[in-house]
C-alpha positions in Angstrom: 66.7 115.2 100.7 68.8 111.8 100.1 71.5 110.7 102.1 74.5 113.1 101.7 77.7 111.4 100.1 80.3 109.7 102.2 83.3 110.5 99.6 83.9 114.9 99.8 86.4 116.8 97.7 89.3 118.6 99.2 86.9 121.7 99.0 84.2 120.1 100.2 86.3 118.6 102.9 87.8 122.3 103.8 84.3 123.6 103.8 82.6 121.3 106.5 86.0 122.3 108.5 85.5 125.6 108.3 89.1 126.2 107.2 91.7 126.4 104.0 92.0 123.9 102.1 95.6 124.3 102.0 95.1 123.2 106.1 94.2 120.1 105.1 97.5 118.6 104.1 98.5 119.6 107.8 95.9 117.8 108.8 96.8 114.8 106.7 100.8 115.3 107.8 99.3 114.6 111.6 97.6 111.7 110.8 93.9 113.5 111.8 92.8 113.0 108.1 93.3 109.9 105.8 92.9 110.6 102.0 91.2 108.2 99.4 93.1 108.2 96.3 91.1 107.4 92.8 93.5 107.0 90.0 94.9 111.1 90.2 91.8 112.6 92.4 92.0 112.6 96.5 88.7 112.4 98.3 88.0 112.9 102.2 85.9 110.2 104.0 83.1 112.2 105.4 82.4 110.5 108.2 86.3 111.3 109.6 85.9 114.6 108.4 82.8 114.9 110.5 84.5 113.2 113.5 87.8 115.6 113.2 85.2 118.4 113.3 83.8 117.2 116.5 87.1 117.3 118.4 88.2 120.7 117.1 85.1 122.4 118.5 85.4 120.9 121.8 89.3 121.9 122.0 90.9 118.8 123.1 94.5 119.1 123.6 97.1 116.8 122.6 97.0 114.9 126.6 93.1 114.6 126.2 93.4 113.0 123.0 96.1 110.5 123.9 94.3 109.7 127.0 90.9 109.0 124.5 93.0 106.9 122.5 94.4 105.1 125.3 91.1 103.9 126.2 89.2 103.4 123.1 92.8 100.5 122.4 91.6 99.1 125.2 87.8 99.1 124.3 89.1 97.7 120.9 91.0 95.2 122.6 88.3 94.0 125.0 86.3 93.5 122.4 89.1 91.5 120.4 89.4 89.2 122.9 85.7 88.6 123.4 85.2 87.9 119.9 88.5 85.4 119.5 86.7 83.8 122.4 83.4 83.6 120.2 84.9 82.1 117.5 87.1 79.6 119.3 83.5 78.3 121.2 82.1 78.3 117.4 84.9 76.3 116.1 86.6 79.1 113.8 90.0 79.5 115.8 92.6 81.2 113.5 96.1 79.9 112.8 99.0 82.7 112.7 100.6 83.4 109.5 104.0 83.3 108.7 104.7 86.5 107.2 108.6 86.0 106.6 109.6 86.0 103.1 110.3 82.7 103.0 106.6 81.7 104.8 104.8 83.9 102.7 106.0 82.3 99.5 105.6 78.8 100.8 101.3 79.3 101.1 101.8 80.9 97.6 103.1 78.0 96.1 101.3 75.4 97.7 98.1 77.0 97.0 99.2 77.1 93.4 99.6 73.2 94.3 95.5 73.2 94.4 95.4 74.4 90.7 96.6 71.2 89.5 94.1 68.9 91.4 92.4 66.1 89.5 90.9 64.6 92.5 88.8 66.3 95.6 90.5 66.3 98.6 89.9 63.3 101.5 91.6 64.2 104.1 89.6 66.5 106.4 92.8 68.1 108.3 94.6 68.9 105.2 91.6 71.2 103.6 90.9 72.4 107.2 94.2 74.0 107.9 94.4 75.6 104.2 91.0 77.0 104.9 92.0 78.2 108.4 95.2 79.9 107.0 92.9 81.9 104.6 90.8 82.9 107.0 93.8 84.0 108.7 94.8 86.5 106.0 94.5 90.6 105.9 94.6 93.1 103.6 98.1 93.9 104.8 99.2 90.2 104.2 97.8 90.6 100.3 100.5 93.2 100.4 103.2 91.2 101.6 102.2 88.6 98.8 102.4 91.4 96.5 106.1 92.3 97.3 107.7 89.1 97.4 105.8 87.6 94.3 105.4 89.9 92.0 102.0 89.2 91.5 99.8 92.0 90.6 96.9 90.2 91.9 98.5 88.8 95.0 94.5 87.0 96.2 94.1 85.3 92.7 95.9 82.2 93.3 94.4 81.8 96.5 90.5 82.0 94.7 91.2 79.7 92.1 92.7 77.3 94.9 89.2 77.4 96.2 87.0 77.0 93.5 89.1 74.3 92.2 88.7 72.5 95.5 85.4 73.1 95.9 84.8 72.1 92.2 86.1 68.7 92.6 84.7 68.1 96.4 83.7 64.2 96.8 80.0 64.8 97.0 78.9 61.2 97.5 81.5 61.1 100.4 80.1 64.6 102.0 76.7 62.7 102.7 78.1 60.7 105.3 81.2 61.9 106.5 80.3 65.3 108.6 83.7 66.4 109.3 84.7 66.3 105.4 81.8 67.9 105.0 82.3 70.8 107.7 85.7 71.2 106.2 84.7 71.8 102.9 82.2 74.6 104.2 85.1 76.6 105.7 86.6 76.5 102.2 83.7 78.2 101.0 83.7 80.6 104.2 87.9 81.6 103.2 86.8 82.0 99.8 84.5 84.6 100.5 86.6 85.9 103.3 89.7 86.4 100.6 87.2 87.7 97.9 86.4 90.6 100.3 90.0 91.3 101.3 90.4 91.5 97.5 87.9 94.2 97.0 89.3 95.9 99.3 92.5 96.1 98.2 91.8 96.6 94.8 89.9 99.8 96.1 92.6 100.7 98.3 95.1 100.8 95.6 93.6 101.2 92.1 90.4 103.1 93.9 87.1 102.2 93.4 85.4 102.0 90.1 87.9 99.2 89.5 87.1 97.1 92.6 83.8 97.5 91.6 84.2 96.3 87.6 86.3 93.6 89.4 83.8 92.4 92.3 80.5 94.1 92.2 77.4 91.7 91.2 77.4 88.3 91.3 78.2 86.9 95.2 76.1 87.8 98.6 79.2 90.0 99.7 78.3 92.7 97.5 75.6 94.3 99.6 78.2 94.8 102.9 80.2 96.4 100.4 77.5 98.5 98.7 76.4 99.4 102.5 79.9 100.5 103.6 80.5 102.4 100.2 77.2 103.6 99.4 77.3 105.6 96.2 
């Protein structure tokens, strides 16, 4: 029988509700339903529209849902913690980002700064924090890079800053010295961290046969993506 698609048309959508398809922009107006826009078409995850289904036959009212919430932030935020405490014991803490205006255009420009390289980098702090503060980074934050740039493809800079610095990495010197070395592997590590957020959103706001053109096929990311998105 095949797996049955994740991405359902409105009518589709309206049909595995049992209701109108006019009562799904109520449903989108509460928040119970998040639409995925491609280009002019709107499609309904299934798996949400399955999981709103769920909770309308078993009647929960407003107080049980809040209270299911409640619990499942604080699930989410157990969890959180426990894995910050994983990565801190593996040696991947995260720095905070500044998301004022002002910080936001700062990593901009200094990333930039890495375009321009005509020598690897030495200094084992320096390409350590940059690497951190990428791995820091959201989709939300390519967003805010976005607004006060201009930059229609607010990760860019950031990927060429890697692959220059990874292109001109002191191989002789990565032999010997280990924390040089461990440095330039969390390069590689935000590289592929920022290439992800990028397909992301490039399929949250151009949908997905773009993301795909952009991203799909040539870096071991692809089959996460292929197994969140199958087709």
């Amino acid at each position: 029988m095949g797996t049955p698609p994740e991405k359902l048309t409105r009518n589709g959508a309206a049909k595995i509700l049992k209701v109108a398809v006019r009562t799904l922009g109520s449903y989108v107006e509460q928040g119970l339903l998040i639409p995925v826009r491609e280009g002019r078409k709107v499609f309904f995850r299934r798996s949400e529209v399955v999981a709103l289904l769920e909770v309308l036959r078993e009647g929960r009212d407003l107080p049980a849902v809040t209270t299911m919430a409640m619990r499942a932030f604080i699930r989410a935020e157990i969890c959180e913690k426990k894995l910050n405490d994983l990565l801190s014991f593996l040696g991947f803490t995260s720095i905070p980002l500044e998301t004022s205006a002002r910080g936001v255009l700062e990593l901009y420009e200094r990333a930039k700064g890495f375009h321009d390289l005509d020598a690897g980098l030495s200094d084992a702090g320096q390409v350590f924090h940059f690497a951190k503060e990428l791995l820091a980074m959201t989709e939300e934050y390519l967003r805010l890079v976005a607004h006060h740039t201009g930059d229609g493809e607010p990760y860019a800079v950031y990927l060429k800053a890697c692959a220059k610095i990874a292109e001109l990495a002191p191989a002789p010197r990565l032999l010997y010295d280990h924390e040089l070395a461990a440095a330039y592997g969390y390069v590689a590590s935000a590289r592929r961290h920022v290439r992800s957020l990028a397909y992301f959103y490039v399929r949250s706001e151009y949908g997905r046969d773009v993301a795909d053109k952009s991203f799909i096929g040539d870096n071991a990311f692809d089959p996460v993506i292929t197994t969140l998105f199958p087709n």
